[in-house]
Backbone bond lengths (Angstrom), bond angles and torsions (degrees), N, CA, C in turn:
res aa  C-N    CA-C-N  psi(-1)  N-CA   C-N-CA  omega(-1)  CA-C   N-CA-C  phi
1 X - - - 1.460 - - 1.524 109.86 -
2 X 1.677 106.42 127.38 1.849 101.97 172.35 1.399 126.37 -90.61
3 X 0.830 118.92 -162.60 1.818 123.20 -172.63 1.133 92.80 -70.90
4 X 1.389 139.28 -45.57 1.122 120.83 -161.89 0.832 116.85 -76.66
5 X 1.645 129.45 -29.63 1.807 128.84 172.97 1.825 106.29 -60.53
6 X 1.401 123.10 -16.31 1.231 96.81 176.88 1.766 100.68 -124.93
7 X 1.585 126.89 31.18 0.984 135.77 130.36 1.253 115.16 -53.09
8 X 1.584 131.96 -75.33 1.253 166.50 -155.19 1.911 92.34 -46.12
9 X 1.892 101.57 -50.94 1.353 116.67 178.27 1.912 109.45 -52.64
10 X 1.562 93.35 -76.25 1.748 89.34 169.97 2.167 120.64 -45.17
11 X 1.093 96.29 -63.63 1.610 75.15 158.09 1.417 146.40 -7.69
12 X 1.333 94.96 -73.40 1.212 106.25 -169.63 1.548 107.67 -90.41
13 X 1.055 132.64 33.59 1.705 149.67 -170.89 1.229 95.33 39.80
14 X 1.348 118.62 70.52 1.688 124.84 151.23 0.809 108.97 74.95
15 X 1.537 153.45 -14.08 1.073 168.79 -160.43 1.515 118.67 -61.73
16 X 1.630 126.01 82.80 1.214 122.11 -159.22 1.519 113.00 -53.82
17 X 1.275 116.34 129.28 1.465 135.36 169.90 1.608 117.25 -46.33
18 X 1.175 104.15 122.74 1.846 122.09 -177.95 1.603 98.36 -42.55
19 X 1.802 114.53 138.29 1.267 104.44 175.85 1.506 121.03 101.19
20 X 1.971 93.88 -36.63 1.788 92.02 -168.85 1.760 84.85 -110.55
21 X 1.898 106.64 178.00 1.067 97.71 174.02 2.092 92.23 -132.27
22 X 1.569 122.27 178.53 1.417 110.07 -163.21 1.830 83.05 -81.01
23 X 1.145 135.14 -8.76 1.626 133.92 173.61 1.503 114.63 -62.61
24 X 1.181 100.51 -72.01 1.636 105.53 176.03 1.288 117.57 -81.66
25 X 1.081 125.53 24.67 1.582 131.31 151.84 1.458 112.10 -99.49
26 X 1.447 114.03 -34.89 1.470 112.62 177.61 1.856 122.28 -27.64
27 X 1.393 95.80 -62.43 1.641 95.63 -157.86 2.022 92.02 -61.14
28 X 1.249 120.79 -38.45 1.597 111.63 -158.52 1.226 92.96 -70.74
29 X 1.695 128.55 -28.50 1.695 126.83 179.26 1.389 118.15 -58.05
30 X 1.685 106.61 -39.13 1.348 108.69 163.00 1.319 141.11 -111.60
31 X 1.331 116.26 22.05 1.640 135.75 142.95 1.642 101.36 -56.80
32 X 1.632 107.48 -33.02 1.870 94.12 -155.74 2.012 104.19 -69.74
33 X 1.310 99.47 -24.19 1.382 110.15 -175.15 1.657 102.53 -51.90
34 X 0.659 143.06 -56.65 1.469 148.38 -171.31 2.090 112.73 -74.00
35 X 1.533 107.18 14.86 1.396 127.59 172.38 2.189 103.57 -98.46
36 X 1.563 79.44 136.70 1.693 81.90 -160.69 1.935 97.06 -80.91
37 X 1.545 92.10 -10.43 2.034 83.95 -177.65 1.522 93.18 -68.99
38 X 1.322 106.59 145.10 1.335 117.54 143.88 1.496 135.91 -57.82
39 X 1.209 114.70 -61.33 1.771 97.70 172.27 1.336 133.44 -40.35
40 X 1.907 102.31 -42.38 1.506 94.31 -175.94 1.715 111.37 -90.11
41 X 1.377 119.01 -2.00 1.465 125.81 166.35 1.422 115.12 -75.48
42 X 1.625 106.06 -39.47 2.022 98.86 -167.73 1.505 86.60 -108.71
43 X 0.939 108.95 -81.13 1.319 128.74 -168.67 1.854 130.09 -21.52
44 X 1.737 94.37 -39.72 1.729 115.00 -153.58 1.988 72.28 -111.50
45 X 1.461 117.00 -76.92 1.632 120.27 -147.95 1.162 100.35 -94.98
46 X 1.147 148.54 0.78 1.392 132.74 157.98 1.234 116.06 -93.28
47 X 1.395 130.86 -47.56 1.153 124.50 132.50 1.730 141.61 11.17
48 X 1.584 98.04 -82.60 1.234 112.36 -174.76 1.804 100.29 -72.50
49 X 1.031 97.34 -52.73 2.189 96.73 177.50 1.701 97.19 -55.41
50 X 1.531 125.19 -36.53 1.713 89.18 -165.06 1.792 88.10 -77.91
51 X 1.762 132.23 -51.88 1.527 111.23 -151.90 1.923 89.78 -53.48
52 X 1.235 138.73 -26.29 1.629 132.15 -172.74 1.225 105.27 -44.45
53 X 1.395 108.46 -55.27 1.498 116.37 -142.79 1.842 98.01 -75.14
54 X 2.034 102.39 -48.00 1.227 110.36 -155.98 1.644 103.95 -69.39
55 X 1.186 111.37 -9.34 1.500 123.34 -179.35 1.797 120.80 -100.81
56 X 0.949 86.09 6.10 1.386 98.34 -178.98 1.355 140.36 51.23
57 X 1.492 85.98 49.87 1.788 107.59 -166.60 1.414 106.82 -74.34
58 X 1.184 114.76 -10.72 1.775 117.98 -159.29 1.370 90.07 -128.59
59 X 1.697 109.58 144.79 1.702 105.65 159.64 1.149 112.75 -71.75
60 X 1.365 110.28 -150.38 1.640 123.38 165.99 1.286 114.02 -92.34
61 X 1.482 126.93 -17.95 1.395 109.43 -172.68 1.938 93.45 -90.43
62 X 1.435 126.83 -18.97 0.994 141.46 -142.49 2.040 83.22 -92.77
63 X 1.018 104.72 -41.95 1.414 110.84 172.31 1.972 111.56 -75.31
64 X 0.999 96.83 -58.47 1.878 103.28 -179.48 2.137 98.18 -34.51
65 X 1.552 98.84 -48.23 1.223 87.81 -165.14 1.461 105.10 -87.00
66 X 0.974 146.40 25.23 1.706 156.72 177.94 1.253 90.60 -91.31
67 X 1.226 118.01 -63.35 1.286 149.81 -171.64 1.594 102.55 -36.00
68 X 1.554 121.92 -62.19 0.977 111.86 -166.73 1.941 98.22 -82.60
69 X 0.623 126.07 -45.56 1.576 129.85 159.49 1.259 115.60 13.66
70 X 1.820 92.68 -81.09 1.428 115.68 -176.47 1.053 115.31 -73.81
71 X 1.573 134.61 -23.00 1.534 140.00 162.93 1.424 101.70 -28.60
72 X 1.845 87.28 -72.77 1.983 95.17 -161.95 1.456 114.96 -57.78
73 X 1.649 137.25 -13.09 0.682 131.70 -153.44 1.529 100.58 -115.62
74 X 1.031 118.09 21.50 1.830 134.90 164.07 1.690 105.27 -94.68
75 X 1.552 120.34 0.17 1.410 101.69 -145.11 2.123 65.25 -131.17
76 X 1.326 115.40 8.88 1.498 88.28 -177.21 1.643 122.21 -108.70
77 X 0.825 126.12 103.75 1.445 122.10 -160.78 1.795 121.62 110.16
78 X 1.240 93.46 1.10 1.807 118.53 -164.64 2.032 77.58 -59.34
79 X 1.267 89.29 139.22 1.877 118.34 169.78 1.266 103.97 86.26
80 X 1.366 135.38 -32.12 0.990 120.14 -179.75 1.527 129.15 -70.07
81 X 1.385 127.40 166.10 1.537 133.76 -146.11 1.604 106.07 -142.88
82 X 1.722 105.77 110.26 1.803 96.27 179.85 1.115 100.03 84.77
83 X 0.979 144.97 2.40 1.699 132.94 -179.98 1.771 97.37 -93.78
84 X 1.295 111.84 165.20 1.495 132.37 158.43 1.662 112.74 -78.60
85 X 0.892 133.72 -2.35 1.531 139.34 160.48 1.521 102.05 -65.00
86 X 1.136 129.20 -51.25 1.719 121.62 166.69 1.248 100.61 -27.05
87 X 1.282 144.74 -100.43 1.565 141.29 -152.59 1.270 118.26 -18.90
88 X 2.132 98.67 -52.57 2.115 86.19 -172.36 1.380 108.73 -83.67
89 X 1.426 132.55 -4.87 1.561 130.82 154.84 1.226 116.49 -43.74
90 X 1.227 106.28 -69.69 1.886 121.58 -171.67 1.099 106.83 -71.89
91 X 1.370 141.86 -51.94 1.506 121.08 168.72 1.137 124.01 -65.40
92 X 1.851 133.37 -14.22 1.235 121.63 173.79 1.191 99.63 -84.54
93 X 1.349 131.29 2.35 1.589 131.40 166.83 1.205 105.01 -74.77
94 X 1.163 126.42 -53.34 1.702 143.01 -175.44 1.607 90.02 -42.65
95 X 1.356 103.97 -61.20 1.649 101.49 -153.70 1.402 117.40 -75.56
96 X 1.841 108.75 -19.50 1.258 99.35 165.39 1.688 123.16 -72.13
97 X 1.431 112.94 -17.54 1.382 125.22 172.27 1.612 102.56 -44.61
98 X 1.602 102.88 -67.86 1.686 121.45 -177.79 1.284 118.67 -43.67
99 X 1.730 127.20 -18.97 0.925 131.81 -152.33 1.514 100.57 -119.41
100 X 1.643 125.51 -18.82 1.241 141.85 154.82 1.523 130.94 -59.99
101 X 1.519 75.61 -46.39 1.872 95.36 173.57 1.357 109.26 -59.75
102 X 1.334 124.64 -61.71 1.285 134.57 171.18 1.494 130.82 -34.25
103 X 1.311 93.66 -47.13 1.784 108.35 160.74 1.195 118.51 -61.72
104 X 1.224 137.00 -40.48 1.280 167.65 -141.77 1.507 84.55 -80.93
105 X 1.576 111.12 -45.18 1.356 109.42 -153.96 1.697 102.53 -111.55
106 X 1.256 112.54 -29.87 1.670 115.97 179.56 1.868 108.31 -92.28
107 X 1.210 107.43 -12.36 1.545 110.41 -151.86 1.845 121.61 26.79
108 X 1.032 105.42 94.96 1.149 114.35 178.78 1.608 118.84 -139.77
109 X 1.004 113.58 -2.57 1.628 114.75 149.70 1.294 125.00 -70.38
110 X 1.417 131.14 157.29 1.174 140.58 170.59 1.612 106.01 -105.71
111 X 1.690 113.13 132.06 1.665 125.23 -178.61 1.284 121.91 -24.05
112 X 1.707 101.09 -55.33 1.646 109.34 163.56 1.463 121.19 -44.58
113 X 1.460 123.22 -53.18 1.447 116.21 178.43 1.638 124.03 -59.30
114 X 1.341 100.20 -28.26 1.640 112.20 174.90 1.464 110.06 -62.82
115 X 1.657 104.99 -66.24 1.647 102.69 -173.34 1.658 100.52 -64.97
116 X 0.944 133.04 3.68 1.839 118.98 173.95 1.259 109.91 -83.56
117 X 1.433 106.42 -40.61 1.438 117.85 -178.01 1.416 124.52 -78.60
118 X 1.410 109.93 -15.00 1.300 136.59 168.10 1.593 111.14 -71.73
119 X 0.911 116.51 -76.19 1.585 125.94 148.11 1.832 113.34 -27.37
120 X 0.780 127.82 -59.94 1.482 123.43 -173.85 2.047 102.26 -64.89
121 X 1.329 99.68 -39.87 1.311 112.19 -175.99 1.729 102.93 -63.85
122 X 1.127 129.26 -56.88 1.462 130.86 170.20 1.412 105.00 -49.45
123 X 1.432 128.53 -64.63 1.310 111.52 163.78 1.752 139.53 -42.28
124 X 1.199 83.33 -9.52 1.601 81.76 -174.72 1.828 96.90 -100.51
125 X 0.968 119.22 -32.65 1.254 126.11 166.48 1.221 119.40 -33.08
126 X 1.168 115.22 -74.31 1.376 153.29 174.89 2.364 105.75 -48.23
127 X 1.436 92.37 -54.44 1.383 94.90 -171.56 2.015 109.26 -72.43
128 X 1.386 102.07 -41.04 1.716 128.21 -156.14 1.810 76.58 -48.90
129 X 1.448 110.00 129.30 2.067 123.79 162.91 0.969 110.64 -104.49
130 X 1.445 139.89 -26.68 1.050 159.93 135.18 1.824 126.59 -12.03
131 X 1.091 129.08 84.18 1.480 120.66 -160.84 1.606 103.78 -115.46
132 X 1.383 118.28 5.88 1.529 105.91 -155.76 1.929 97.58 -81.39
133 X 0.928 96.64 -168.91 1.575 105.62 -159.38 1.448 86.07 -138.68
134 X 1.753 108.80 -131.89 1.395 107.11 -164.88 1.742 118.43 -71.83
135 X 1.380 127.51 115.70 1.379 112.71 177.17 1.694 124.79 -96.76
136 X 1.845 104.03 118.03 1.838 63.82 -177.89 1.076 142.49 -82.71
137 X 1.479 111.58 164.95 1.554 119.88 -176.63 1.548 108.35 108.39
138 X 1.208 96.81 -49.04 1.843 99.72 179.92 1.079 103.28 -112.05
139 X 1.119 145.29 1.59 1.540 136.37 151.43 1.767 118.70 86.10
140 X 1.055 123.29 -161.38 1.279 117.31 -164.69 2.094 110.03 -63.11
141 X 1.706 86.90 154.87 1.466 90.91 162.76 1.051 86.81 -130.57
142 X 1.310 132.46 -74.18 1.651 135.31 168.67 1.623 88.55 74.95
143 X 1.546 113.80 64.80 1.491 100.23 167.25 1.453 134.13 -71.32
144 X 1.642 97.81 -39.40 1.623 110.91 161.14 1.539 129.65 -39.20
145 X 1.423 109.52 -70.12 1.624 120.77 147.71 1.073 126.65 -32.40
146 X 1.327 141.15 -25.69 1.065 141.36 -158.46 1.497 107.94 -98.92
147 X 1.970 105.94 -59.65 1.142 95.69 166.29 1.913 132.50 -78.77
148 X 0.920 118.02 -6.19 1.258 128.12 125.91 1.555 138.98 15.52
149 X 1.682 84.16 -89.95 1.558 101.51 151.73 1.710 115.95 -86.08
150 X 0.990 118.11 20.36 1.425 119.73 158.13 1.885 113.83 -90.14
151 X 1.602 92.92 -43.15 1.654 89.84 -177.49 1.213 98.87 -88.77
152 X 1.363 137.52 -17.74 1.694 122.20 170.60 1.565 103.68 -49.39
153 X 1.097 107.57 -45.27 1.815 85.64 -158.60 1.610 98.13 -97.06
154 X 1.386 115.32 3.04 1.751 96.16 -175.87 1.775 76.18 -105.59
155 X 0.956 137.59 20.91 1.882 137.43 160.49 1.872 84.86 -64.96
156 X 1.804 94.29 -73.19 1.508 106.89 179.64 1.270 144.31 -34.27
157 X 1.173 126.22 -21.75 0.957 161.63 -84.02 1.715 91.53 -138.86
158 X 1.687 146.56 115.16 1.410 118.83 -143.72 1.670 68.24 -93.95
159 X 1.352 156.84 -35.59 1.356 142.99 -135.71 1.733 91.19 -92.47
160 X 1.069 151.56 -6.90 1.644 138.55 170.48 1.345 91.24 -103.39
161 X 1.797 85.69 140.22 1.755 114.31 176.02 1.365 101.65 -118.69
162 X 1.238 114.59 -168.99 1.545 123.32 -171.08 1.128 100.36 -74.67
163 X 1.204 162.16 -47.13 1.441 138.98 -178.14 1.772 108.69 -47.88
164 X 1.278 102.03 -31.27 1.684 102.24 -176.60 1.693 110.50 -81.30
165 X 1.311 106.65 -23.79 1.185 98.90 -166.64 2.195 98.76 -95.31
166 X 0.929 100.17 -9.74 2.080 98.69 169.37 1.191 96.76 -76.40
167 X 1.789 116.03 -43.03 1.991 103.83 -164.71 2.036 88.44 -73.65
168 X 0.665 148.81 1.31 1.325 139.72 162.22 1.352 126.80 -79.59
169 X 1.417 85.70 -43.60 2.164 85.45 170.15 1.425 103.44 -83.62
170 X 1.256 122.27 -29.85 1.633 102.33 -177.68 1.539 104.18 -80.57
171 X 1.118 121.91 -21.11 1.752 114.44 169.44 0.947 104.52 -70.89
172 X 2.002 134.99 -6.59 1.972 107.67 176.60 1.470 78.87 -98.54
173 X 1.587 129.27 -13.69 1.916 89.05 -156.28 1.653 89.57 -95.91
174 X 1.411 123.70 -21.97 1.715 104.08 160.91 1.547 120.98 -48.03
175 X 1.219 117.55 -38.23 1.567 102.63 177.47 1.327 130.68 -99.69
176 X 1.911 98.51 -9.26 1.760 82.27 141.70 1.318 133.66 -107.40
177 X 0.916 121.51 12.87 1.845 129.94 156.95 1.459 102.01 -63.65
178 X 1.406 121.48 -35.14 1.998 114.56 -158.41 1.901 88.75 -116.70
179 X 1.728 127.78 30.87 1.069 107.02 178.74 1.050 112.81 -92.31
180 X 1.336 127.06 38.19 1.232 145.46 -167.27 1.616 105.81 -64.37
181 X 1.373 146.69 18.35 1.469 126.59 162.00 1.566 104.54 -146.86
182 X 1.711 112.79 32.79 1.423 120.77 167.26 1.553 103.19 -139.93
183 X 1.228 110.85 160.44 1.255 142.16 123.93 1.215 152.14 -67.44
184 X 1.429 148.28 39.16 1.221 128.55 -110.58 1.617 83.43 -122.94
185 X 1.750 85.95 121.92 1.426 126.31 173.63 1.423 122.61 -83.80
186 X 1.222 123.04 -13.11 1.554 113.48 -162.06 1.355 103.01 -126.82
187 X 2.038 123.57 71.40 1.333 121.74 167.55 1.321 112.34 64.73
188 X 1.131 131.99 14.08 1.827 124.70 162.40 1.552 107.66 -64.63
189 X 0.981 104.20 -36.22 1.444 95.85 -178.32 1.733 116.41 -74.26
190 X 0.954 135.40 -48.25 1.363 156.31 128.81 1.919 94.55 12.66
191 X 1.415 101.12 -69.19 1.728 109.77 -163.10 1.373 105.65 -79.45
192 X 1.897 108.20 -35.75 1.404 90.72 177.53 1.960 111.91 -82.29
193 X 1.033 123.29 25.82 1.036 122.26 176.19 1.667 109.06 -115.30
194 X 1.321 118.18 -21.11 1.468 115.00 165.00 1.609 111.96 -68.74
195 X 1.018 117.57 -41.16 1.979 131.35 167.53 1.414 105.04 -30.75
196 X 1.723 109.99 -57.40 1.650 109.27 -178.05 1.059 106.27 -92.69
197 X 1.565 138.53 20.21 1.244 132.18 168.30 1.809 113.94 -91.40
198 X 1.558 96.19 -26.96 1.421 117.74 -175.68 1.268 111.51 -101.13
199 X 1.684 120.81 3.50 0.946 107.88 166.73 2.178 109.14 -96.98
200 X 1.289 96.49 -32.93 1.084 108.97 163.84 1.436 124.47 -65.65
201 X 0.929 117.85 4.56 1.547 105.89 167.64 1.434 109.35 -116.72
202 X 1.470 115.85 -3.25 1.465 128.17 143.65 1.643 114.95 -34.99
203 X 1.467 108.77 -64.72 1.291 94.99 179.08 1.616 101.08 100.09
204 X 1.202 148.73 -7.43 1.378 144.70 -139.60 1.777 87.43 -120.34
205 X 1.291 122.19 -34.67 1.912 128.79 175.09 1.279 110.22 -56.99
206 X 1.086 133.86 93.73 1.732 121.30 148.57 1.736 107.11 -18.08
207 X 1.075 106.35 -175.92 1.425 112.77 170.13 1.138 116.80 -125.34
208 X 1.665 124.34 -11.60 1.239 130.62 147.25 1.056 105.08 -61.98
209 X 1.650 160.07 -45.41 1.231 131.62 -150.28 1.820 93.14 -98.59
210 X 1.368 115.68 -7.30 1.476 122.62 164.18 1.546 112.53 -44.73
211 X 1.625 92.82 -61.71 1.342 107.56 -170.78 1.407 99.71 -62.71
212 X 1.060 136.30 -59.05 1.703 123.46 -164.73 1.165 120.54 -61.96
213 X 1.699 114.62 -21.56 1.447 126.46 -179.03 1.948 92.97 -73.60
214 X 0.940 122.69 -57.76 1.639 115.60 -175.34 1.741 105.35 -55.99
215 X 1.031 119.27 -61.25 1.093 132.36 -172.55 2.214 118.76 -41.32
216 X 2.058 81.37 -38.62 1.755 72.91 165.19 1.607 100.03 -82.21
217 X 1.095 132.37 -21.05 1.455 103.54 -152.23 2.074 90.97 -95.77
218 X 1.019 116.56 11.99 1.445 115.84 163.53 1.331 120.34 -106.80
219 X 1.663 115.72 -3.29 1.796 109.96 -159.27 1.331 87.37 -167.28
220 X 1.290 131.51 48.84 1.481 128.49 176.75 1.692 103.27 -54.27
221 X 1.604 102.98 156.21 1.207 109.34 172.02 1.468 116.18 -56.36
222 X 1.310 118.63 -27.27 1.757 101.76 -169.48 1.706 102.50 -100.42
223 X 0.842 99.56 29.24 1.395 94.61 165.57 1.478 103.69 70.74
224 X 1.107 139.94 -0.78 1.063 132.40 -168.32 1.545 145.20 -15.77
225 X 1.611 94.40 -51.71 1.433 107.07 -160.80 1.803 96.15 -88.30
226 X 1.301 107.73 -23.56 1.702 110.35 -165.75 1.800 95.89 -39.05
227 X 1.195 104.21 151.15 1.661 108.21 170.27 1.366 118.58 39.94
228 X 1.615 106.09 25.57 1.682 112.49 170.81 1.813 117.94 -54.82
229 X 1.357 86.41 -36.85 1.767 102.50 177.31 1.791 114.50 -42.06
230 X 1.200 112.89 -12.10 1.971 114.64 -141.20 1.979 88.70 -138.34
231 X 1.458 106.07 14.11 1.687 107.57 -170.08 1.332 84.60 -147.07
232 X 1.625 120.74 150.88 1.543 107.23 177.85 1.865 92.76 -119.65
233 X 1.080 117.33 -17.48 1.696 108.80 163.44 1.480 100.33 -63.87
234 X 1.318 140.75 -62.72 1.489 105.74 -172.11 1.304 108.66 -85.92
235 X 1.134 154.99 -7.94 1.147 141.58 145.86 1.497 130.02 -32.71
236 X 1.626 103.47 -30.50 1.823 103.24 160.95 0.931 105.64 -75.79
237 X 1.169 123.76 -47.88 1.367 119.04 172.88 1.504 132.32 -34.32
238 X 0.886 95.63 -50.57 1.897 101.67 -167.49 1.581 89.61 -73.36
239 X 1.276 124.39 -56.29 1.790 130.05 163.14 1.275 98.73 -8.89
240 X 1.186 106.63 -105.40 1.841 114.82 175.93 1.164 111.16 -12.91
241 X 1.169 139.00 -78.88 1.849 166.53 -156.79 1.665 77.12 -46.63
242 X 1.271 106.03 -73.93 1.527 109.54 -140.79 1.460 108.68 -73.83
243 X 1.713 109.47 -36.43 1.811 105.58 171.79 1.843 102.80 -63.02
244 X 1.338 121.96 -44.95 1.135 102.67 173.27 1.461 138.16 -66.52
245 X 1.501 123.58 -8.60 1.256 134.32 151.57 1.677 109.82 -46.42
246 X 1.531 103.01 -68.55 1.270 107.52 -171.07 1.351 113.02 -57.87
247 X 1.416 131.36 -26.69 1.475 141.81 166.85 1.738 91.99 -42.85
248 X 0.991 114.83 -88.82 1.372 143.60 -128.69 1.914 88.45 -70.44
249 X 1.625 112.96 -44.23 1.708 97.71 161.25 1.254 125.43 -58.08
250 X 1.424 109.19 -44.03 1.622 94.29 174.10 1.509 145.47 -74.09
251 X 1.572 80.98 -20.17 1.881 94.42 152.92 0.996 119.78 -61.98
252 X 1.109 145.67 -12.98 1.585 150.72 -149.84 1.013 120.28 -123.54
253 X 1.368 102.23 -48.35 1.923 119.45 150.70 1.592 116.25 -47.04
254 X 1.462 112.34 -51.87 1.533 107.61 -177.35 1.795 114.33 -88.92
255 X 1.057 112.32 7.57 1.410 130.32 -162.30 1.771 108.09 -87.66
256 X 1.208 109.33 85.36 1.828 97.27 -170.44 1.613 117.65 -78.41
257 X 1.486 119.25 -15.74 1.531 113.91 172.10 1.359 112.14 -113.62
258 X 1.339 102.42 87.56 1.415 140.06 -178.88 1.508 107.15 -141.90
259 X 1.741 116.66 110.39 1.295 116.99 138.88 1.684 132.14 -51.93
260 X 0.842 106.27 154.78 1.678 107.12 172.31 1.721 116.75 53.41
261 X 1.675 95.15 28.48 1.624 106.30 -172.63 1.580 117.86 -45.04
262 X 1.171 101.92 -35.43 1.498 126.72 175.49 1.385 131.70 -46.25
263 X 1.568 101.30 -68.50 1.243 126.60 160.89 1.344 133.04 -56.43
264 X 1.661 114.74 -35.83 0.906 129.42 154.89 1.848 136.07 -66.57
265 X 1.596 116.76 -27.76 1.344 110.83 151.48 1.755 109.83 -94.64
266 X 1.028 130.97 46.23 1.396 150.35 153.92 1.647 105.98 -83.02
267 X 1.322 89.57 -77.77 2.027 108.54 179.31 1.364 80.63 -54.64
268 X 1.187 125.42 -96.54 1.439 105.57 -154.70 1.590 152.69 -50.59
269 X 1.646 86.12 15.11 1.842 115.33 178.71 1.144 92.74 -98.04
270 X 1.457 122.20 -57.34 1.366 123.41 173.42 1.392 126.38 -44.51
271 X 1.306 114.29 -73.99 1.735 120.62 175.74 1.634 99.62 -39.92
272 X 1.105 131.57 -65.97 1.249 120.68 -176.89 1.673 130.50 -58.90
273 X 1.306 93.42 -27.81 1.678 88.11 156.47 1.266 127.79 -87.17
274 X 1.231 121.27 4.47 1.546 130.81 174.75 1.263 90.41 -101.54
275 X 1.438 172.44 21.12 0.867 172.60 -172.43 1.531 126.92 -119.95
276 X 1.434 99.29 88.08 1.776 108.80 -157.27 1.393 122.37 -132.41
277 X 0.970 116.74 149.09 1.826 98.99 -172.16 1.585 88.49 -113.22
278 X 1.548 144.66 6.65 1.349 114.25 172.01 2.059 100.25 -111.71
């Protein structure tokens, strides 16, 4: 199928085409994710799968099995750097986001499927080499961002409790402590700071284990950041760290359903003034 058969789709306000059904369109909707054009990757198939999903074109089992789809397809091209294999990673990240959200709102997952996907999502975190953001010509990968909004809404999510929500902050401050061969310019920090905004309005964090969670990612045991200035791998690093600090106060500052609002831009006056590369 070409752009234009799922032009033809947006056109006509989503409106599945005579003949087809939103089932057997699935797999060619998400083959397109792994296409390096932009229109028919963001624009044409992400698109058409979220008005599907949010409209309820698909059941639940019709979703469960999307679901596993896009799992396997985080695991294809994983380590590699600069390649076009980024796209069907990061958008099957996107779509597992879409597919969270949705739950979020129908509840129709079972706990087990969440924490798996939760788990696969930390792994992908952890695995994704890939850091670029907008490329031109082919347009976003934004893998960081992407999954991102994967742990924002499984933060949300009523089936994760606080054990799920620490392996989440320690999966952003592992990858920005080791973001040692990016820069990332295009709002990652921004998204990973809505994640701990939504996890915090959970309510399930002490604020002591708040505090220790900031505290490593400002004063790690190995000393890390000391003389980051005079190394240019941790020097991105501390970059990252520190725009996302400043993210994450000003979310917090403008953030009105927040307990312990107080206390919480306290630590975060603190952590950031402990936060030094000499």
């Amino acid at each position: 199928m070409n752009k234009t058969f799922w032009k033809t789709i947006r056109k006509n306000e989503y409106a599945i085409p005579e003949g087809y059904t939103a089932e057997n369109l699935a797999p060619k909707l998400l083959s397109c994710f792994a296409s390096p054009d932009p229109e028919l990757r963001d624009d044409l198939a992400y698109s058409i799968l979220t008005e599907w999903v949010d409209h309820d074109f698909y059941t639940y089992k019709q979703i469960r099995e999307m679901m596993i789809v896009l799992s396997s397809n985080l695991e294809i091209g994983i380590g590699e750097k600069d390649t076009d294999s980024v796209f069907l990673r990061t958008f099957s990240i996107l779509a597992l986001a879409l597919m969270i959200y949705h739950d979020n709102n129908k509840s129709f997952l079972k706990a087990d499927e969440v924490e798996t996907l939760l788990e696969k999502g930390l792994e992908y975190l952890h695995a994704e080499k890939d850091p670029r953001g907008y490329i031109q010509i082919k347009g976003w990968a934004h893998a960081l961002a992407h999954t991102a909004d994967l742990m924002l809404v499984l933060a949300e999510n009523r089936h994760t409790n606080i054990d799920q929500h620490i392996k989440i902050l320690d999966g952003i401050a592992k990858k920005l402590i080791n973001s040692t061969d990016w820069v990332y310019l295009h709002g990652e920090d921004d998204r990973l700071s809505a994640v701990v905004i939504a996890i915090l309005q959970r309510n399930l964090i002490e604020l002591p284990h708040i505090e220790e969670w900031l505290s490593s990612l400002a004063t790690p045991v190995n000393g890390f950041w000391k003389g980051a200035w005079t190394k240019e791998d941790a020097t991105r690093a501390f970059f990252n760290l520190r725009n996302f600090l400043r993210s994450l106060y000003l979310q917090i500052t403008r953030e009105d359903n927040l307990e312990n609002k107080t206390q919480l831009q306290e630590l975060m006056l603190k952590t950031m003034q402990s936060l030094k590369a000499y």
